[in-house]
C-alpha positions in Angstrom: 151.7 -43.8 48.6 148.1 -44.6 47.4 147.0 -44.4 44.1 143.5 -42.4 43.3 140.3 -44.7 43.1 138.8 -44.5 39.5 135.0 -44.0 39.5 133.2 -44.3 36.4 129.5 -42.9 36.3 127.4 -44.6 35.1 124.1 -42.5 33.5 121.8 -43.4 30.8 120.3 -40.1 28.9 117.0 -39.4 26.8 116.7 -36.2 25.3 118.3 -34.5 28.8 120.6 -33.0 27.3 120.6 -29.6 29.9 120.5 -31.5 33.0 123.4 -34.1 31.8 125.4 -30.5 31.7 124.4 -30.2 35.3 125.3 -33.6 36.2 128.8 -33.2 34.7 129.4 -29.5 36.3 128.4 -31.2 39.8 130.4 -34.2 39.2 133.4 -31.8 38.7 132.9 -30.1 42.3 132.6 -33.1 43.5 135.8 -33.7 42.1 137.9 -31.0 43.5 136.3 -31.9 47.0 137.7 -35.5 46.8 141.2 -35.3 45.5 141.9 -39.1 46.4 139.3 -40.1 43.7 139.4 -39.8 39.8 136.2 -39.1 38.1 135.3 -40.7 34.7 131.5 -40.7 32.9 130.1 -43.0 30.9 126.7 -42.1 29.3 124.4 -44.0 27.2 122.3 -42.0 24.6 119.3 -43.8 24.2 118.4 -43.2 20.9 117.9 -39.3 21.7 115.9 -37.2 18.9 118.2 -34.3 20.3 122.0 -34.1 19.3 124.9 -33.5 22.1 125.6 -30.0 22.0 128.4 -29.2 20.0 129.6 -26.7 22.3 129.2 -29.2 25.3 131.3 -28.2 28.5 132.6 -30.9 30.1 133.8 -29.4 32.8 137.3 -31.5 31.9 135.6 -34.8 33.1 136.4 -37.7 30.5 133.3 -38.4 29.4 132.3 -41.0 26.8 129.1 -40.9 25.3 127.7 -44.3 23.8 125.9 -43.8 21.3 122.6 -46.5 20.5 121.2 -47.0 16.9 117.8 -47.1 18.7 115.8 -46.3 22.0 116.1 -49.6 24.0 114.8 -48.0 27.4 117.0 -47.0 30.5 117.2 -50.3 32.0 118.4 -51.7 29.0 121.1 -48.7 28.4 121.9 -49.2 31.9 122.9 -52.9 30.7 124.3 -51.9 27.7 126.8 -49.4 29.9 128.0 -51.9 31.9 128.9 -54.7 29.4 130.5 -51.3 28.1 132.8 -50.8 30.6 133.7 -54.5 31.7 135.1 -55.1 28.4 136.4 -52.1 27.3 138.1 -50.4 30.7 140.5 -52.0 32.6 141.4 -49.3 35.1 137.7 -49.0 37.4 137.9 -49.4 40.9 134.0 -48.7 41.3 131.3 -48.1 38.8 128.2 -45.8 40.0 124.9 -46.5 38.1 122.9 -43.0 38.7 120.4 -41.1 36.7 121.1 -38.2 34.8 118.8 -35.8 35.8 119.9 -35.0 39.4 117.2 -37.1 41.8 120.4 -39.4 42.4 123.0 -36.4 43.6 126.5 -36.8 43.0 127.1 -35.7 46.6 125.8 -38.7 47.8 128.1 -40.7 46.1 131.4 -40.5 48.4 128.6 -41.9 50.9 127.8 -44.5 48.8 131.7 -45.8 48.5 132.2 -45.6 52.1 129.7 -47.8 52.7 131.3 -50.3 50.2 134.7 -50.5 51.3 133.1 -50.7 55.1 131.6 -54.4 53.5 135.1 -54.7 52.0 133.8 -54.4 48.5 131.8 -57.5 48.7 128.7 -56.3 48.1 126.9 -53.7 45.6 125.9 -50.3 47.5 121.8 -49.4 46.8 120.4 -45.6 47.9 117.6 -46.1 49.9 115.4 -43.0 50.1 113.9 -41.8 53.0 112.8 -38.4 51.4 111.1 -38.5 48.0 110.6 -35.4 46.0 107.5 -36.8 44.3 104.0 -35.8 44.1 101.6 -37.3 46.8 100.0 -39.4 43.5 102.9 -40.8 42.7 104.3 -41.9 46.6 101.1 -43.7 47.0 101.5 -45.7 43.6 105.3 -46.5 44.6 103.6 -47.6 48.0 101.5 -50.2 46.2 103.8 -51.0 44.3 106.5 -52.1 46.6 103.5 -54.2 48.6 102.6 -55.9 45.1 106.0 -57.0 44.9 106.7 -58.3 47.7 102.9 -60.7 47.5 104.3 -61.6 44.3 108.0 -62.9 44.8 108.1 -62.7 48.6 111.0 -60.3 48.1 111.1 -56.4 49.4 112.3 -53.9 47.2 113.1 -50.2 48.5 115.3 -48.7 46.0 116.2 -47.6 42.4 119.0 -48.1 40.5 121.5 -45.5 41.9 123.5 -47.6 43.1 127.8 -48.6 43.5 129.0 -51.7 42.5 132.9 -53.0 43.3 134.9 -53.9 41.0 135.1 -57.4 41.7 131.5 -57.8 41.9 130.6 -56.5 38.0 131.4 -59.7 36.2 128.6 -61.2 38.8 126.3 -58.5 37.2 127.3 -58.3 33.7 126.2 -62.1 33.4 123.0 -62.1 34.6 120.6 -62.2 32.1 117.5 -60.5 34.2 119.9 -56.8 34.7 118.1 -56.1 30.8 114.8 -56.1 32.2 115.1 -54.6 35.3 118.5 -54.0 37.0 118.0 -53.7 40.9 115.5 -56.3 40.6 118.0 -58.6 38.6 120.4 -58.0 41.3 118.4 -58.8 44.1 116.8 -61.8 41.9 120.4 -62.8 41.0 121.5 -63.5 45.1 124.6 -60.9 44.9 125.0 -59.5 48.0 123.6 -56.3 48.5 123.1 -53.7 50.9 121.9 -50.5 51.2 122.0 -46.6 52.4 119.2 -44.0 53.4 119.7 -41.0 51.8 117.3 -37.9 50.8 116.1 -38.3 46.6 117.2 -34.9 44.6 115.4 -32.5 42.6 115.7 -32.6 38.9 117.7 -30.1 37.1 115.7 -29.0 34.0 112.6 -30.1 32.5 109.9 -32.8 33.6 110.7 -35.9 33.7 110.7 -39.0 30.5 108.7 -41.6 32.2 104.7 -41.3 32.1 102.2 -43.1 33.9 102.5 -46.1 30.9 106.3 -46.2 32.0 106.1 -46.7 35.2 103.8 -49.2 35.0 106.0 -51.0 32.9 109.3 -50.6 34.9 107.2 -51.8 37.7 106.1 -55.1 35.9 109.2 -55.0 34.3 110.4 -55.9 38.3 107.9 -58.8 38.6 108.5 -60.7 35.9 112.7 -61.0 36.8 110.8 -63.2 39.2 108.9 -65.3 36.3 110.1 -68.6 37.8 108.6 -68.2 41.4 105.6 -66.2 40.2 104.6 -69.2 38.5 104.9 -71.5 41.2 103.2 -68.4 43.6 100.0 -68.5 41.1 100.2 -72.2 40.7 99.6 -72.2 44.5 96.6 -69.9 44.9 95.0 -71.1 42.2 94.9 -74.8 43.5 93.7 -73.0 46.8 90.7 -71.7 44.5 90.0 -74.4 43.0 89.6 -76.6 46.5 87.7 -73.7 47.7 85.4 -74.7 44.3 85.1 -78.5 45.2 83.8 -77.3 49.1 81.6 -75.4 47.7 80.3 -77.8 45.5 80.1 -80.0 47.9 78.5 -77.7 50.4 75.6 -76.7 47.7 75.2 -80.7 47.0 74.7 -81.2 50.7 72.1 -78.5 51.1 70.5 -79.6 47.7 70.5 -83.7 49.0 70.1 -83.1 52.9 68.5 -80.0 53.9 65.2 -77.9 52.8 66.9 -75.4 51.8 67.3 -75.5 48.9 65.5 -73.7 46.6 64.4 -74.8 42.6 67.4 -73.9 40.1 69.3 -72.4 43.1 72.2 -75.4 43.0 72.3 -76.2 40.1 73.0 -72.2 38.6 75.8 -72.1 41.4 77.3 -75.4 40.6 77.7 -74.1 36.3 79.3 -71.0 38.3 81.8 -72.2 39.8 82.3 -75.2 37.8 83.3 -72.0 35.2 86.0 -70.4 37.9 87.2 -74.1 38.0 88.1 -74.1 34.4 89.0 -70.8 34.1 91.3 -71.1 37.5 93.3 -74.2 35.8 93.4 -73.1 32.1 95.0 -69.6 33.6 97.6 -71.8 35.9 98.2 -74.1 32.6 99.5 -71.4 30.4 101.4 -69.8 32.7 103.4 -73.3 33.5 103.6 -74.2 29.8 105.0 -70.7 29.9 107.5 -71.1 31.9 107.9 -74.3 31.1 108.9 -73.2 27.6 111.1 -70.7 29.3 113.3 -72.7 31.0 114.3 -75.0 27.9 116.0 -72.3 26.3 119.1 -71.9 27.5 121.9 -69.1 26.7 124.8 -68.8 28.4 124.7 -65.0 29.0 126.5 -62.9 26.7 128.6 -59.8 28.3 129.7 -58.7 24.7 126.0 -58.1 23.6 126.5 -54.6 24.1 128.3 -54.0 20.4 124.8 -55.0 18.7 123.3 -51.9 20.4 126.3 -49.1 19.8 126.2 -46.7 16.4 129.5 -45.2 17.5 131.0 -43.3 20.4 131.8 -40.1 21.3 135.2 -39.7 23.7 136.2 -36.5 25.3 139.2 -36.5 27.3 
């Protein structure tokens, strides 16, 4: 006889309240649909101005509700929630990181699992969208975006963080460092196998959504700099290309100036200061960045999967 799988949701939470309730309500049909799996939540409030409700319905899902002294962003909750449950449960056959709000639909999750135990649980299941419920404004900036990324660490990214990761594979996450800054980029930074699964983005619940234009700007950097190692050897590169690109020029002006009748009084000598000034700016930019990293690298932690506990107030269970 097989025993149920355990999946524990995973869903950080700002001040969403309304569409949590719709999160849990779905997560409950999508319980009675698949009787071989047991459903469990895990959501991190993230410092919320706005109480739980006390009248909450759960829907009888076991939830538990972590509770942070202070608003530490949802990558960070996301990190927090998975030290959470790699020390404290013992009984998870697959954790689902997802978003409260209902773009990552529950639905999609039995997909998501199907696809894992096809790779044998050897790799961590990403959603891939192929239908975004986004404004036209916002598409084209995540099109940028992705092409920045990829000029900048030579890596593609094409997904969020909904995402299901095997049991055997979330001590490999909870130990990298780089999941508090950005979690699918940490993964993909870290070399655990990954793959991923086309499906359709949701619409939200309730409300609008937490993250402004600041935000997403700063989840998207937030992306580039898991990659602070090879960025610095990437700008290292170009800017010793622009700097040889300086000393031909130079050399080509000289030429003109020495050789040819071209040139013409002041001309060589106002472009030589010029770029003699990209020169210096071009090497004192690629200097800091290598001391930089330089300084970086000597610091060494070993990573800590128990840092979570410095973050929770207390915790709310319902069973």
């Amino acid at each position: 006889m097989n025993q149920n799988k355990n999946i524990y949701c995973l869903t950080p939470i700002y001040n969403d309240w309304d569409s949590f309730a719709v999160l849990i309500h779905e997560i409950h049909l999508l319980k009675q649909n698949l009787k071989t799996y047991n459903f469990f939540v895990v959501a991190v409030n993230d410092g919320s101005t706005q109480d739980l409700p006390d009248d909450f319905d759960y829907n009888k899902i076991p939830v538990t509700v972590l509770n942070l002294k202070i608003n530490i962003g949802h990558q960070r909750a996301i990190a927090v929630g998975l030290q959470y449950i790699y020390k404290e449960v013992s009984d998870y056959d697959f954790v689902v990181v997802m978003d409260s709000d209902g773009e990552d639909k529950p639905q999609d999750i039995k997909e998501l699992i199907n696809k894992a135990q096809q790779e044998k649980e050897k790799k961590i299941i990403f959603a891939q969208r192929k239908k975004r419920q986004e404004s036209t404004f916002f598409k084209v900036g995540y099109f940028f975006y992705k092409y920045l990324f990829y000029f900048l660490t030579g890596q593609k990214i094409s997904f969020g963080n909904f995402s299901v990761i095997p049991s055997k594979l979330l001590s490999k996450v909870v130990h990298q460092n780089n999941i508090w800054n950005h979690y699918s980029g940490g993964i993909i930074q870290s070399k655990i196998p990954f793959e991923k699964v086309l499906l359709d983005r949701g619409k939200r619940y309730k409300g609008v959504s937490k993250m402004n234009f600041n935000s997403l700007i700063i989840h998207g950097l937030s992306s580039i700099a898991v990659y602070f190692d090879f960025l610095s050897l990437r700008i290292l590169r170009y800017s010793l290309y622009g700097i040889g690109i300086c000393f031909v020029s130079v050399l080509f002006i000289l030429y003109q100036k020495i050789f040819t009748e071209n040139a013409i009084p002041g001309w060589a000598s106002s472009l030589i200061l010029i770029i003699s000034g990209i020169i210096l700016q071009l090497f004192s930019v690629t200097l800091i960045v290598l001391l930089l990293q330089l300084s970086s690298r000597k610091n060494i932690s070993a990573p800590n999967p128990k840092i979570y506990k410095d973050f929770i107030e207390d915790i709310t269970i319902n069973e």
